[in-house]
Every structure is written in structure tokens, then in C-alpha cells.
N, C-alpha and C positions, 0 to 999 in steps of 0.2 A: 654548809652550816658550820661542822666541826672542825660544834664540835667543835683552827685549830689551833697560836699560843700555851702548845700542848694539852688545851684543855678537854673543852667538849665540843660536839659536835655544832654547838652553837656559837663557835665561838672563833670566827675564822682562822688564827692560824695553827688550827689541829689539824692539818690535813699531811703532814707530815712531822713523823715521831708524837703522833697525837694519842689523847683517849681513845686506845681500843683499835690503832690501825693494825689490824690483823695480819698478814703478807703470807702466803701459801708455802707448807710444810715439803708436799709433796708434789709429784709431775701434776702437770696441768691436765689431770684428766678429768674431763665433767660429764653427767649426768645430765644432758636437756628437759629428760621429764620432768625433773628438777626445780625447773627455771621459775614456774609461779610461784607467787605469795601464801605461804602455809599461814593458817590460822588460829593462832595457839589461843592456850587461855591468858587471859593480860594480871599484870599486879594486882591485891588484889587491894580494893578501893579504887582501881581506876578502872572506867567505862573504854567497850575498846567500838564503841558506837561513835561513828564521827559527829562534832559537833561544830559544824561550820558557817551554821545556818545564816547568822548575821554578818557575816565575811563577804555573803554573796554578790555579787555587780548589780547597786538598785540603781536609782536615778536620783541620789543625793544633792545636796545643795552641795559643790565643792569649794572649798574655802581657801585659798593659797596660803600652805606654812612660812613662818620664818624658819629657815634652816642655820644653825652655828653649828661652829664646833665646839663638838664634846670636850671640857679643861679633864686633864691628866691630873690632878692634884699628888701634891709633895705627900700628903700621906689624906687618909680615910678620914681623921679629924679636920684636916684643914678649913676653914671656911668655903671655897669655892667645889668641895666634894660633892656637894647634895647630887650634881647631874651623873658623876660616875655611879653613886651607889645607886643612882634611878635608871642607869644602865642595865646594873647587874638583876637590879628588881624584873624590871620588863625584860631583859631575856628569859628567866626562870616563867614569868607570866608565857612568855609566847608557849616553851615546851610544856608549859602544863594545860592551855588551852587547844595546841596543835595534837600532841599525845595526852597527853595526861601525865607525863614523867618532868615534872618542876627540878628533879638534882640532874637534868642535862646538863643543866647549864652552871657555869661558874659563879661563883660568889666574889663579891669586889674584892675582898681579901686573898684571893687566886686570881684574880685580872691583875691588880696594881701592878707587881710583880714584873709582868711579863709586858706591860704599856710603858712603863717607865726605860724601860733596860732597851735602845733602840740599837744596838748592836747588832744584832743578828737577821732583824727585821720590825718594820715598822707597823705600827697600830695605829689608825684613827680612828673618829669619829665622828658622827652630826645629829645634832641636834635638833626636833622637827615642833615647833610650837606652835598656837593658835591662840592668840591669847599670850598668859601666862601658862597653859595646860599642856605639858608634856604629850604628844599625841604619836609617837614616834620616833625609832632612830636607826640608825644604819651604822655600821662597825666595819671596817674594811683591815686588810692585811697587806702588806705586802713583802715579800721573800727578797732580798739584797743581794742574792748571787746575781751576777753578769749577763746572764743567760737567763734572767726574771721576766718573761712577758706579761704575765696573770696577775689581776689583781683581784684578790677576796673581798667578797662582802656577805655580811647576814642583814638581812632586813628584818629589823624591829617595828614591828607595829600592832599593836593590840586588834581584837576582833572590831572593839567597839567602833573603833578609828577608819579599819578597814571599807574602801570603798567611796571616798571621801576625799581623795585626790592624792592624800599624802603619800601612798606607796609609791606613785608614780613622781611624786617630787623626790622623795629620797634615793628611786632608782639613777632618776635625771642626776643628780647630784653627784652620787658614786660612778658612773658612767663619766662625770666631769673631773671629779677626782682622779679618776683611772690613768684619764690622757695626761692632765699637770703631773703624772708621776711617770708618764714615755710607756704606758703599759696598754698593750691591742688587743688583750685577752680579758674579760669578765669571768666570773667563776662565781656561783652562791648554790648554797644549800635547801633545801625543803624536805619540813619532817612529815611524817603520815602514820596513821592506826594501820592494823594491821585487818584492815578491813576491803572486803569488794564491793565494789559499787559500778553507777553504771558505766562509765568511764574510767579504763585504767588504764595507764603508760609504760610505756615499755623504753628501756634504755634503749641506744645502741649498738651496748653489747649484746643484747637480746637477753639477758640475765636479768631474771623479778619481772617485779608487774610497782606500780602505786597508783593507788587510789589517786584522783584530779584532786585538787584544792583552790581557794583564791590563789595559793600563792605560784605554782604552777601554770595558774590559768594566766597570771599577769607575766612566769617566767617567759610561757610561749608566744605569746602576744608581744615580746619584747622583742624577739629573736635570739632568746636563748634554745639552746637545744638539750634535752635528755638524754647525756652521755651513759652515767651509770646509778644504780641501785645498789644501797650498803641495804644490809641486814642488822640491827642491833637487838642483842639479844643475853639475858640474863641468867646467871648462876646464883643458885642456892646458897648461901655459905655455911646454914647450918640444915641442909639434909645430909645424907648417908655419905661420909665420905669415903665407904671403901672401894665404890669404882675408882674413884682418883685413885687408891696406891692399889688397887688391881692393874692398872692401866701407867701405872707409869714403872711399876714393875715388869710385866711385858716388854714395855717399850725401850727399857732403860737393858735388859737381856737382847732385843731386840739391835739396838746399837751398837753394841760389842765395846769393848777395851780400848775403841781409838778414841771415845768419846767421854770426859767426867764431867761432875754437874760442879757450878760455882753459886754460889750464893751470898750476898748482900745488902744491907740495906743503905740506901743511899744516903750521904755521898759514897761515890765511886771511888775503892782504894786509889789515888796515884799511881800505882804499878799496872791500873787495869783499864788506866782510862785511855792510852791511845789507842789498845785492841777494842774498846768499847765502843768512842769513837767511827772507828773503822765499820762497824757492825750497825753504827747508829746510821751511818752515812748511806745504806744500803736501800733500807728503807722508802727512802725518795723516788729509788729506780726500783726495785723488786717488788714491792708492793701493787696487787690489780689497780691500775685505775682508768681502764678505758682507755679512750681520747681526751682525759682530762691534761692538761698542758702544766706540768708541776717542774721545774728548774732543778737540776742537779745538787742536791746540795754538798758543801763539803764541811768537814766535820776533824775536830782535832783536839787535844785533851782542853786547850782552853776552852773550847765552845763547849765540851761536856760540861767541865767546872759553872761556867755562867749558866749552863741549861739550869743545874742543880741549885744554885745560887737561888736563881727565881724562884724553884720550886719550893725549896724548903725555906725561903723568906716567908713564904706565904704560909708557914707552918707542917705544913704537905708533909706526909710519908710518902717513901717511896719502899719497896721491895725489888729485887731484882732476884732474877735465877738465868743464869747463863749455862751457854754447854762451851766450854773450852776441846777443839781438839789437840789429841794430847802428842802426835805425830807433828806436828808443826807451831803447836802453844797456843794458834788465834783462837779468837772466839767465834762461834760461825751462828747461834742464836742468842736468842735471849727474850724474856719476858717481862714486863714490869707492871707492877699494878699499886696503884696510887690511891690514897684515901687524902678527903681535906682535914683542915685542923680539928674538927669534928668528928670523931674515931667513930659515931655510930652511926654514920652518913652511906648513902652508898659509895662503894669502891669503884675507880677508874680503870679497865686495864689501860694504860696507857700505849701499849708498843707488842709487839710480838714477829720476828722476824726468822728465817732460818736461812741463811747462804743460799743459792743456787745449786752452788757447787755443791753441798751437802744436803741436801733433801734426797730425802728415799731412805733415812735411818731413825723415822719415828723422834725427830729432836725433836720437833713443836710440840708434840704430845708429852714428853719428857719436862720441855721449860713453863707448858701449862700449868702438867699437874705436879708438878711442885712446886710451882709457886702458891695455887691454891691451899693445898697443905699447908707452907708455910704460913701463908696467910690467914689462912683459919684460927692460928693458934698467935701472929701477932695481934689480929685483928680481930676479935672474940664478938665484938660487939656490932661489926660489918653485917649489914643485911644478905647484902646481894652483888655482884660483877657486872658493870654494865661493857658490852664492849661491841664494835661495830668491823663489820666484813663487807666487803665485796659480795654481790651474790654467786658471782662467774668462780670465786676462789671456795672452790668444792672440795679441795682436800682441807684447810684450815674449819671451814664447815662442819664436815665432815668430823675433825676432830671437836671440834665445841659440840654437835648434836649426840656425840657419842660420851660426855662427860656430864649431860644435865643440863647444857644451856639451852634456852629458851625462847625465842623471837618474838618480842613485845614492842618494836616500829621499825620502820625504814625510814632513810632518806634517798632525797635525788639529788645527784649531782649534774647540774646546769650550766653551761659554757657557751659565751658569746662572744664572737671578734669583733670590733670596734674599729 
């Protein structure tokens, strides 16, 4: 899904340094009784009852789409805009009909950004009509490191659409796109309530459970496989915050004197961005992700500058809280949590990572809660933290079940060789 274009989970290229990729604090130790789908209480206005009914495989009349490509437009005004802002529309429509949570997903004013700028990695798109009638679309990513095999896509496609041929043109088409870009690997996302039913899947890594869907029912039917389960899951921003500085007191005693805390708002001072950088680049490879096939990436103060560029074109805040060790200068975590140009919006965590080499000193608990602190008092008018885990990553867990957060969906992550 995410989800990634650092955005959401819907949003392919957040799969890394994206909203809320979590990366484990401490040893890899887990808990299997663990591993099912806990059943919280959901936001509230949203129903955590699935509602998939008209999704289902009937015996429709199917109509062959025209598929184009989606125009990039020079800005949001342009004349040729209308198909990206009907982008951003029917992503937020998918998350709100799949979950029930519509700010998954990004707003065109946070896409343009990061579609425009093809440096770092490319964004397309396509276009699925019948008629003149928007009935679908597909958004694909792809990463520009050397060693890039995978290519993302999210499938867009409304309920009402669904079962009608079009999801099977848009996958045929990305499957087609994949190859004219030399890429053997597929990758896409699907979201889910946090609900059981009669049919539930199981990753790979044997971590979670999710609920079937159309859109899994067409994943495995393709020959995609159910690698892994995230967890996304929600913070209060305005309940009690004194477990956060009960807990990051502890934690911050806990660490001892080789470790201080850094704090910014982005941009990244100059003096901080090639350790930043460096921290940012970890991600890629430290973070759980299965047998998902995700390319090394490399990372250097320019690529942080452009990261930011996009971001805060788009208006975005960003917050940062880093732990610097102070024995050798580098940065070994760090946190970051993103709000859009709309301050009373829900908040992104966007990243959270802690070294290898440095886990087992309570840092991710450290650069959590204080960022939320911080954040509480930049951010007054923030509802809520959306951010998404690994199921199998039980210490990062572990630390978000232990501060307030909440598990209100999951996704699966789907992978097919071509």
C-alpha cells in the first residue's frame, strides 16, 4: 500500500522512510502467543464491521476499460490537473470504504511533490475509464538504486467498480509496466478492519492474521503471495501524557550519559544532515520486512535536502527527535512525525529507527516519547498518530502498546515474481 513517496500506506513509495515505518528498538525477541489479531475498540465514527459486500466476485457483465496514463501536472491549477486531484480523491475513498480511515491516504498537495521530483525514484500512473467515468486506477513506484528489482503498485478501485473486469485490467497493465521498467518482482499492499471472519491469512512470517477481502482474493488468484502483516495503530494526543515523561524518564536514566537527546524541526540543520542521512539509509535494511524484496538504498545530505524539499513544498511539518551518541558524535535513532498543511489533521509518524549496534538502551522509547511531548505542544490541534509495524517486530510493539497506542487495521504485504 504505503502507505510509500514517504507518504501513507497507500501510497507506494512509503515503504521505506515512510509514514510510521517502525524498525525494532530492541533484540528480536517475540512472544508467538502474540502473533493473532487483537481486537481493539475502532475511532470513533468509524464501524470496525467489514463492509465488503458489493466487492464480492458476481457474474457481472465486464466491460473492457480504456487505460492512460495518469498527467503529472505542472501544478494543482493547471488545466490538465482534474485526473491527479481524482487520484488523490479515490485513494482517500478506497481507505475509507477498506477501513474506515479516509486521512490514510494523501492529499494531491502531498503527492505533487514527491511525482514531480524523479530523482530519487519514479512515480506513475493509469488511468481506467469506461466511458467518460473514472472507474479506477493503479499508481505504481519504482526505487532507482542498481539493485532495484520490485516494483510497487496500489490498486485503486472503488467498491462499486469492483468485480467488473477492471481490477484485472489495471493489475494486467502494472504487471506490464513492471517488465518495460526490467523489474521481476511485484509488490502491493491491502488494507483490513480489525475484524475476524471466516477466512483469515496468515503471512509467512507466521506474525498476524487478516481478514480475506476482494482485494486479496484477486492478490492470491494472481500469484501473489502473503509475505507479511503491519499493524497500524493510534495515539491519543490529547489523553494523559504523563505516562510519556514517566517513561521517557525511566528510559532516558536507563541509557546512561553515552546517549543525549537532539531535537528539530525540519529542515535538517546542515551540520546534521550527513549523520542523519546515514541513520536515514538504515532503514531500508533494519527494518522487519519479511521476504519483501526492498533494494538498499543509499542516502547522503543531498538526498536528505530533496527529501525535505518535497516535503515541506507540500507545506508539511515535520518534527524530529534524535538520540546522538555522544562517544563517537553519530546519530544511532531517531523519530519523526509529520502533520499536512492542515495542522488539525491526523499526524504521520513518518520513520522510527534505532541502530543495531545500539538497541538494548531503551533509545526508541526515548525518541517516541519525546517526540510526542514535543509534539503535543507544536501540534495542539493534532487528533491522533497514525503509524504502522511489523507484526513479528515485538519490541517496537511492545514499546507503542506500552505508551497508549492502539491497533485500529492492518495491512498485507503481497509479492509476486514475474
Amino acid at each position: 500500500m504505503h502507505i510509500a513517496s514517504d507518504q501513507s500506506p497507500l501510497s507506494a513509495s512509503a515503504r521505506s522512510v515512510r509514514a510510521g515505518a517502525d524498525s525494532a528498538e530492541g533484540p528480536r525477541t517475540i512472544d508467538r502467543s502474540r502473533s493473532s489479531v487483537p481486537l481493539p475498540p475502532t475511532r470513533v465514527g468509524h464501524s470496525s464491521q467489514p463492509d465488503n459486500s458489493d466487492m464480492k466476485e458476481t457474474h457481472m457483465t465486464t466491460v473492457e476499460p480504456t487505460i492512460s496514463p495518469l498527467i503529472v501536472p505542472v501544478s494543482l491549477d493547471a488545466e490538465d490537473a482534474a485526473d491527479f486531484h481524482a487520484c488523490a480523491a479515490l485513494n482517500r475513498q478506497i481507505c475509507d470504504e477498506m477501513v474506515g480511515l479516509p486521512d490514510l491516504a494523501p492529499d494531491a498537495v502531498q503527492m505533487l511533490p514527491e511525482w514531480q521530483d524523479e530523482t530519487d525514484g519514479l512515480h506513475r500512473g493509469f488511468v481506467a475509464r469506461i466511458g467518460d467515468e473514472i472507474v479506477g486506477m493503479i499508481t505504481m513506484f519504482f526505487a532507482l538504486e542498481e539493485d532495484a528489482r520490485a516494483a510497487e503498485f496500489d490498486m485503486l478501485v472503488p467498491r462499486a467498480q469492483w468485480g467488473k473486469g477492471v481490477e484485472d485490467a489495471l493489475l494486467a497493465r502494472a504487471e506490464a509496466e513492471a517488465r518495460a521498467h526490467d523489474r521481476s518482482i511485484l509488490q502491493t499492499w491491502s488494507l483490513h478492519r480489525p475484524v475476524e471472519v471466516d477466512r483469515m491469512l496468515v503471512p509467512r512470517t507466521g506474525w498476524g492474521r487478516i481478514p480475506a477481502t476482494p482485494l486479496s482474493d484477486l492478490a492470491e488468484a494472481s500469484g501473489f503471495v502473503l509475505e507479511q502483516v503491519e499493524r497500524n495503530s493510534e495515539y491519543d494526543l490529547h489523553g494523559d501524557a504523563a505516562p510519556l515523561r514517566q517513561a521517557l524518564a525511566d528510559a532516558t536514566a536507563f541509557a546512561g550519559d553515552d546517549y543525549r537527546v537532539l531535537e528539530w524541526n525540519m529542515p535538517t540543520p546542515p551540520e546534521l544532515r550527513d549523520g542523519f542521512a546515514a541513520v536515514l539509509a538504515r532503514l531500508s535494511t533494519d527494518a522487519p520486512s519479511g521476504n519483501m524484496d526492498f533494494a538498499e538504498e543509499s542516502w547522503d545530505a543531498d538526498r536528505v535536502a530533496r527529501r525535505e524539499e518535497r516535503i515541506l513544498r507540500a507545506g508539511q511539518a515535520v518534527s524530529v527527535v534524535a538520540v546522538q551518541h555522544v562517544p563517537t558524535g553519530e546519530l544511532v535513532a531517531y523519530n519523526e512525525l509529520l502533520i499536512a498543511a492542515d495542522r488539525t489533521g491526523v499526524t504521520d509518524q513518518y520513520g522510527t529507527l534505532v541502530r543495531k549496534d545500539h538497541r538494548g538502551h531503551r533509545l526508541g522509547m526515548i525518541v517516541k516519547c519525546a517526540n510526542l511531548l514535543r509534539w503535543r505542544e507544536l501540534m495542539p490541534l493534532s487528533t491522533v498518530v497514525s503509524t504502522f509495524n511489523a507484526e513479528e517486530n515485538r519490541p517496537m510493539l511492545s514499546i507503542n502498546e506500552s505508551i497508549g497506542f492502539l491497533p485500529v487495521s492492518y495491512t498485507g504485504a503481497w509479492q509476486k515474481k514475474i
